[in-house]
C-alpha positions in Angstrom: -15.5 29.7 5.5 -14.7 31.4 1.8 -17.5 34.0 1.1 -17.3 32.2 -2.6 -17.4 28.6 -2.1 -20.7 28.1 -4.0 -19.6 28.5 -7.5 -16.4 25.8 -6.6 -19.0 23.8 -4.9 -21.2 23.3 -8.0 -18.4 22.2 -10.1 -17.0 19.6 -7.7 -20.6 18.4 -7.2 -20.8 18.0 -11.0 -18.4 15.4 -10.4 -21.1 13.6 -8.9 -22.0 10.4 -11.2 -26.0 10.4 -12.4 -26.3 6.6 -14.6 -29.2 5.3 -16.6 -29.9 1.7 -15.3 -27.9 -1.1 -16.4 -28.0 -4.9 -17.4 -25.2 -7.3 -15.9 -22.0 -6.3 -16.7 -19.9 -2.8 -15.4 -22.9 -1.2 -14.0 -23.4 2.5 -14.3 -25.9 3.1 -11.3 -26.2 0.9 -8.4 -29.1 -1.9 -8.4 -28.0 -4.0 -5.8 -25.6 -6.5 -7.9 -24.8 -9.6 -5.6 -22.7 -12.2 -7.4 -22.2 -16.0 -5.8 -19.4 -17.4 -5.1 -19.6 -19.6 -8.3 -19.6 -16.3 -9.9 -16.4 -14.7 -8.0 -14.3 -18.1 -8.6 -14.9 -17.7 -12.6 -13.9 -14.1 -13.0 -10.9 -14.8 -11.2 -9.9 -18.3 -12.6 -10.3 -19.9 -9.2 -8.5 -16.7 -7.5 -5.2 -17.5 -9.4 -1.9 -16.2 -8.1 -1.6 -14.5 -11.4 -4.5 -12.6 -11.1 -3.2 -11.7 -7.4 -3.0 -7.2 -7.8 -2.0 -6.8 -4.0 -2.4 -7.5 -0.3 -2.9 -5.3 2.3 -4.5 -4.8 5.6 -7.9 -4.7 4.4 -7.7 -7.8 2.4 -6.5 -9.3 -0.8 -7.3 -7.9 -4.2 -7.4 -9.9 -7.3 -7.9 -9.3 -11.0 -11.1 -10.5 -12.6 -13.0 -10.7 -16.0 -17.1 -10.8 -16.0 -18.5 -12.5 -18.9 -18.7 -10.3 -21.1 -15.4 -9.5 -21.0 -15.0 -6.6 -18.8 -12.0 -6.4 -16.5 -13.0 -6.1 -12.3 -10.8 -5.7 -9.1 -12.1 -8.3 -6.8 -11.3 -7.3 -3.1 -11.7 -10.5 -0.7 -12.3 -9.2 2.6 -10.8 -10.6 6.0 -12.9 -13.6 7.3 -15.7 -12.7 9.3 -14.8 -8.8 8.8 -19.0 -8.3 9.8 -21.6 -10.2 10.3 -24.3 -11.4 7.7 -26.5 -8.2 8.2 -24.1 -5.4 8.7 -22.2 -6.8 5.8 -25.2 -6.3 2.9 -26.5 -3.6 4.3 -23.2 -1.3 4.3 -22.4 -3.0 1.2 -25.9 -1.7 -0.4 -24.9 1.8 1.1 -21.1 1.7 -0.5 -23.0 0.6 -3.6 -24.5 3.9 -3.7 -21.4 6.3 -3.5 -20.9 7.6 -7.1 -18.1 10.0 -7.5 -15.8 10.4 -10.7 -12.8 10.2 -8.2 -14.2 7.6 -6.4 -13.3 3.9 -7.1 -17.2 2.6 -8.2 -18.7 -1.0 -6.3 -20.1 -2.9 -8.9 -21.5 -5.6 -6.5 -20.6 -8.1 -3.7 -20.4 -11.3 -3.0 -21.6 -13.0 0.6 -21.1 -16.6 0.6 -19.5 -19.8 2.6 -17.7 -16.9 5.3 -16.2 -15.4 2.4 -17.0 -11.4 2.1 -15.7 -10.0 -1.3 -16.3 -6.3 -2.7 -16.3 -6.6 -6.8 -14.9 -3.1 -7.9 -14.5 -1.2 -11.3 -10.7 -1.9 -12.3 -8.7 0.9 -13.1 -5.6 0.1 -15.2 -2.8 2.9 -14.6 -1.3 1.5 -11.1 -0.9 3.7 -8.6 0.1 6.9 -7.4 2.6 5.4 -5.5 4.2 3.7 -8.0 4.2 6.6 -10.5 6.1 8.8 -7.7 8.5 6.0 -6.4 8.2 3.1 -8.7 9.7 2.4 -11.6 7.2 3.8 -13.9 7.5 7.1 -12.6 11.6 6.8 -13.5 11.1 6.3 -17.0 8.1 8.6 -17.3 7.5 11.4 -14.8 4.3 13.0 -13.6 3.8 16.4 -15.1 3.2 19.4 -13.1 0.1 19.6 -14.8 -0.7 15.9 -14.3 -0.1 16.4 -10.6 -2.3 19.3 -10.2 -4.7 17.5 -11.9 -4.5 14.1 -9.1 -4.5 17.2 -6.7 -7.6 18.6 -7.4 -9.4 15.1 -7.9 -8.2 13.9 -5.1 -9.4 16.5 -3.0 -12.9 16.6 -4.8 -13.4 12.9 -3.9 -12.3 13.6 -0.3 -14.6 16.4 0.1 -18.0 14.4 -1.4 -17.4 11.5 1.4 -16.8 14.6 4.6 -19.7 16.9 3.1 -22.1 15.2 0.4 -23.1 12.1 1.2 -24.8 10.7 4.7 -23.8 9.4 6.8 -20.8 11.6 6.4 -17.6 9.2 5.5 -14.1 9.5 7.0 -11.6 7.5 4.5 -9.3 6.7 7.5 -6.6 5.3 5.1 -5.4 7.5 2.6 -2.6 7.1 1.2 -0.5 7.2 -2.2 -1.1 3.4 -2.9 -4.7 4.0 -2.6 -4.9 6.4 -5.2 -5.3 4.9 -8.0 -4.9 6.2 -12.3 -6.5 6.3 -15.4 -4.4 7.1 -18.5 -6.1 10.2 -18.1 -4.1 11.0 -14.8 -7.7 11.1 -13.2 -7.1 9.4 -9.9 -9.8 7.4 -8.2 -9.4 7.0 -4.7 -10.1 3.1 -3.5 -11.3 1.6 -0.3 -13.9 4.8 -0.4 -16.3 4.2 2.4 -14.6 1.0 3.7 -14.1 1.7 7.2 -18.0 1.9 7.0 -18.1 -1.7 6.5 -15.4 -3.2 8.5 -16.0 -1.3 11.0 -13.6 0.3 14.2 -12.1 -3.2 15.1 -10.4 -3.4 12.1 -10.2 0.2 10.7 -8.3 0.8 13.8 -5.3 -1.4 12.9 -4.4 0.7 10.2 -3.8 3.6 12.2 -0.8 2.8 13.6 0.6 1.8 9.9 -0.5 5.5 8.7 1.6 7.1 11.6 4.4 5.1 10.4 3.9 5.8 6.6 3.7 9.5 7.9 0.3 9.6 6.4 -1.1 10.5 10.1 0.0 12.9 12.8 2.0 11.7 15.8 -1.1 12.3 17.5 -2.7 8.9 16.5 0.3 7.2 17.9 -1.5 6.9 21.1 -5.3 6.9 20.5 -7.6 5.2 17.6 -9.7 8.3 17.3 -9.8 9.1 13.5 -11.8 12.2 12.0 -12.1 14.4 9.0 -9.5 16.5 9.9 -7.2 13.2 10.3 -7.9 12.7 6.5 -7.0 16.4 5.6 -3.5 15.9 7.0 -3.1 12.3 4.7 -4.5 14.8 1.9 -1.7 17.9 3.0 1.1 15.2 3.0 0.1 13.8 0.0 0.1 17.4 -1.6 3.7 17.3 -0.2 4.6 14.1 -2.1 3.2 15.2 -5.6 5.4 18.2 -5.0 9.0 16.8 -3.8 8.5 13.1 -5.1 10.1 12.4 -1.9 8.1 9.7 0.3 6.3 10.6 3.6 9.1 9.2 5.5 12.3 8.1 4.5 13.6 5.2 6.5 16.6 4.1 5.2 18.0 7.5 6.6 18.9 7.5 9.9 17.6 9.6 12.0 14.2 8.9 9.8 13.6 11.9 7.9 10.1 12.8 7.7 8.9 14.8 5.1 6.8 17.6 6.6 10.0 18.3 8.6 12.2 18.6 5.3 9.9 20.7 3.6 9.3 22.9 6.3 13.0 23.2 6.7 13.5 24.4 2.8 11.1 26.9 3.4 12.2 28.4 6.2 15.5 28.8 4.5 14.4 30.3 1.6 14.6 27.4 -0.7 11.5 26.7 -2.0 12.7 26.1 -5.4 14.2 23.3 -4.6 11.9 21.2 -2.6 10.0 20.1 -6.7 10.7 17.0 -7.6 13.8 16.7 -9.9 12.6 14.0 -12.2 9.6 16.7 -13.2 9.8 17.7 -16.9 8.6 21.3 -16.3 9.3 23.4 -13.2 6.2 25.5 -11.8 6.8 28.9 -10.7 8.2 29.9 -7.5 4.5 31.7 -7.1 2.8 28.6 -7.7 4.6 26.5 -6.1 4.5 28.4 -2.7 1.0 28.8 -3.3 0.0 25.1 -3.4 3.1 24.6 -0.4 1.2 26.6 1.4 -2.0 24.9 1.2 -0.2 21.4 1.9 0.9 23.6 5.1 -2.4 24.8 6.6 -4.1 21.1 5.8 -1.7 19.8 8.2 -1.6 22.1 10.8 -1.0 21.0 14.5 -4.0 23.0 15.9 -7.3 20.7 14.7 -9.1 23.6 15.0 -7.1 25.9 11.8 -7.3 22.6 9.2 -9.6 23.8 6.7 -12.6 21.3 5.2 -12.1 19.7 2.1 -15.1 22.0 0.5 -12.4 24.9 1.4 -9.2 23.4 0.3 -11.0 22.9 -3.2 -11.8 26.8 -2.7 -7.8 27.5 -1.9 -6.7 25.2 -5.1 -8.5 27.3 -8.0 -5.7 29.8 -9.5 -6.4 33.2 -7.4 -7.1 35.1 -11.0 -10.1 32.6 -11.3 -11.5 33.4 -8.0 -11.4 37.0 -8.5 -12.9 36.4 -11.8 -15.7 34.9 -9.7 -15.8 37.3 -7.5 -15.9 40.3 -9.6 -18.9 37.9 -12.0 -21.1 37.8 -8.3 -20.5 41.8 -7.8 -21.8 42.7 -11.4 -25.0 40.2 -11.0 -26.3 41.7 -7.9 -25.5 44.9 -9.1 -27.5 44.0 -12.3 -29.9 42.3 -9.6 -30.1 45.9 -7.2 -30.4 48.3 -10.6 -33.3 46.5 -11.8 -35.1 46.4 -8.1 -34.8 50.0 -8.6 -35.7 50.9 -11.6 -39.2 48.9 -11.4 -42.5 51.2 -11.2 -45.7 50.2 -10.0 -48.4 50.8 -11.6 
């Protein structure tokens, strides 16, 4: 643990979202919103194929508009993902995550075998497209912009592993599943999903993850899936913001996997290099080996030197800032210790 974790800690759990009630529309603290299907097939104009957003293992994702004109993701989960019960009552629980990096539930919808999760929409894309994409080709991710998704990514992270309960393990973290505001503030989706679904299906993704090079070889072989599973997809993802390279690159051949290309730089004395070239400013060799480094330790092969997320967002403040800190808590208990002394009874 980091002797100074506390000070961090407050300001990641400011991040924490705290709402006045709300009426229908985008709702700003959870009061159990369930919307029938009626509802669902009137957002989404009858779940048109231009409203379709995307399709992936844990379901399909459509675009919607409430009535008052606010714009929502509709997820449509796979057919009888859970049963009746398990499905409101994790549903209700998701409903109560509330994180600024944190895709928000506004409601759900339980109806005729269909099981759909109504989400805030946010409009930027995708990390993934911003790094690979076409948007990020004709405008690149700042260094400052990617320190930023760094740092919010990680906050999210480390609310689901340490501040809520039961303690939630994402299990599918990944660069598509990080999602932008035209702040660069990214919102990680599918939060507390694998809640829900529950292991038969959050299992299936593992094996997609490995591939991606989101999860450790490890996972190849076993479904077991943990926090420090989700710091590795958090170190490679570090690794991606960095290079701009993807986790694995398969139209190489042998693949070329990206942990083993940055490692590789490094150990040749090329960290310079390993930023990625499309970047409009280049960080300093310091900095950049600092935040390699972290990337480094989050993936680490022994489980047991991984840090937690509360400590990674420790490792990401600038070093002048935590000896700032540092030097602050010295001169308050020495403040603290003077005055002890100096009191007189009477």
């Amino acid at each position: 643990m980091f002797p100074d974790q506390w000070s961090t800690r407050a300001n990641y759990l400011a991040d924490i979202e705290h709402f006045p009630n709300f009426s229908h529309g985008v709702p700003d603290t959870w009061t159990s919103n369930r919307f029938s299907l009626r509802d669902v097939d009137v957002f989404t104009n009858g779940f048109a194929y231009d409203n379709l957003i995307g399709n992936g293992y844990y379901g399909v994702v459509y675009r919607g508009v409430l009535l008052d004109g606010t714009t929502v993701a509709v997820k449509r989960l796979p057919t009888n993902s859970c049963q009746t019960e398990g499905f409101v009552t994790e549903a209700e629980a998701i409903g109560h995550v509330r994180h600024k990096n944190l895709v928000k539930l506004l409601g759900y919808c339980m109806e005729q075998g269909y099981r759909m999760l109504v989400y805030e929409y946010v409009n930027n894309s995708n990390l993934h497209q911003w790094l690979h994409g076409p948007l990020g080709q004709e405008s690149p991710l700042t260094w400052t912009a990617r320190m930023n998704i760094i740092h919010g990514i990680a906050k999210g992270l480390a609310y689901l592993h340490e501040d809520i309960e039961p303690h939630t393990v994402h299990q599918n973290l990944k660069a598509n599943n990080i999602l932008l505001d035209h702040l660069w503030n990214p919102k990680i989706s599918d939060a507390a999903l694998s809640r829900l679904l529950g292991p038969d299906h959050t299992h299936g993704t593992t094996p997609s993850l490995v591939k991606l090079g989101y999860a450790a070889e490890e996972h190849g072989s076993t479904s077991r899936w943990d926090k420090k599973s989700d710091v590795y997809s958090f170190g490679i993802l570090v690794m991606e913001l960095v290079s701009g390279r993807m986790p694995v690159d398969h139209h190489h051949q042998p693949q070329i996997y990206l942990i083993d290309w940055l490692k590789s730089m490094v150990a040749n004395k090329k960290i310079a290099d390993v930023v990625d070239p499309k970047m409009p400013e280049i960080p300093s060799v310091k900095e950049l080996k600092r935040i390699t480094l972290i990337a480094f330790r989050c993936v680490d092969p022994d489980l047991d030197h991984r840090p937690k997320m509360g400590e990674v967002i420790h490792m990401l403040e600038p070093r002048d800032l935590l000896l700032n800190d540092e030097r602050r808590i010295r001169r308050e208990a020495s403040l603290r210790n003077h005055a002890k002394g100096s009191r007189v009874d009477v």
